[in-house]
C-alpha positions in Angstrom: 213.1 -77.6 143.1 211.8 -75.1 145.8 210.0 -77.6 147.9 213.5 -79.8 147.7 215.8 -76.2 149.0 213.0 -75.5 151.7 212.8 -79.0 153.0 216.5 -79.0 152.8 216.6 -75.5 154.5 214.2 -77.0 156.7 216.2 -80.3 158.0 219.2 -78.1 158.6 217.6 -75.8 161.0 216.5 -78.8 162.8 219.3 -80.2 163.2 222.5 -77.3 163.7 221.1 -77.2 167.5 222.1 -80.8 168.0 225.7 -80.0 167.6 227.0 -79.6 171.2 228.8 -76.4 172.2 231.7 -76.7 173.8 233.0 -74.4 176.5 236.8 -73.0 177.3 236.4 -75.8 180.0 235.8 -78.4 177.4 238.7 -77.8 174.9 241.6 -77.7 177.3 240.6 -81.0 179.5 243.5 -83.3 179.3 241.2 -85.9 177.5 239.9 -83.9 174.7 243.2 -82.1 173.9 244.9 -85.9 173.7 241.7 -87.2 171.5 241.9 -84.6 168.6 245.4 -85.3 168.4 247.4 -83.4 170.4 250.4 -85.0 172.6 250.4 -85.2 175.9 253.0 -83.1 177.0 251.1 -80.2 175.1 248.2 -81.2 177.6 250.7 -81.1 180.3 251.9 -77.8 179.5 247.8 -76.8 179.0 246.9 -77.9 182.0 250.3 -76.5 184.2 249.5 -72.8 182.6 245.9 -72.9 183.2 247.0 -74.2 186.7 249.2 -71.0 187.0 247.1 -68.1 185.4 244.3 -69.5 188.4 247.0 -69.3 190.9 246.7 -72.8 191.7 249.5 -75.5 192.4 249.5 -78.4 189.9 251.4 -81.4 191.3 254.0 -83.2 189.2 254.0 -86.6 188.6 257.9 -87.0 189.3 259.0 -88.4 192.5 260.6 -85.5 194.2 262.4 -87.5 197.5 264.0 -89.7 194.0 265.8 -87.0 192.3 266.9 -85.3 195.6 269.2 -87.9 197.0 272.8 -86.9 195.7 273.8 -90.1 194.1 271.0 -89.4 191.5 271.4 -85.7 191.6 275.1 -86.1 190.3 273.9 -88.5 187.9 271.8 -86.6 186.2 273.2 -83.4 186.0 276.0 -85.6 184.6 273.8 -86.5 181.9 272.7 -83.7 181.5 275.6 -81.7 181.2 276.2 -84.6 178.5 273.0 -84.4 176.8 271.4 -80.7 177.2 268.2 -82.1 175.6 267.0 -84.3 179.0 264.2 -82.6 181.1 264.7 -81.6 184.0 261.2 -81.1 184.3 261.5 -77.1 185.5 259.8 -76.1 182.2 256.9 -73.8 183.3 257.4 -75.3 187.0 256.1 -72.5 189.3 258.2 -69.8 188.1 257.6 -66.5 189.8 256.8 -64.3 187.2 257.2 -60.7 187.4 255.2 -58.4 185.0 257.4 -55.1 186.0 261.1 -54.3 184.8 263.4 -54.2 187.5 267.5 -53.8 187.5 268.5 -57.3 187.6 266.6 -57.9 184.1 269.6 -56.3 182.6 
């Protein structure tokens, strides 16, 4: 029964280092985030706040020129106004944010 635990003890040293470490890289790529189930606007909204907290600008994929013409602009605040659930798509979109209090916070 010893020589069973020991070659058992054994096999599992051996093999824990083939088990690949993953790095805070690794777990929020857009890829791997989307393949262990999560959606992929909670990658989106990984990879816009790691985007921010490096100071870097993460491009939307939203045709800007699209939504600016006024036609559409009154359209869709008309739906919007209608249906307060539509995205606008200025969640976590380059907001400044200011870490001290100041008097308009009131």
């Amino acid at each position: 029964m010893k020589k069973y635990l020991l070659l058992l003890g054994l096999t599992a040293l051996i093999a824990l280092p083939a088990c690949a470490e993953l790095t805070v890289d690794d777990t929020i790529n857009e890829e791997y985030l989307i393949n262990h189930g999560y959606s992929k606007e909670t990658a989106r909204i990984v990879q816009k706040n790691q985007a921010q907290i490096n100071g870097e600008p993460l491009t939307q994929e939203i045709d800007k020129e699209y939504y600016n013409q006024p036609v559409v602009k009154y359209v869709r605040r008309f739906f919007m106004y209608l249906d307060p659930s539509l995205d606008d798509h200025t969640f976590l979109n380059d907001h400044n944010m200011n870490t001290t209090s100041r008097y308009d916070d009131l």
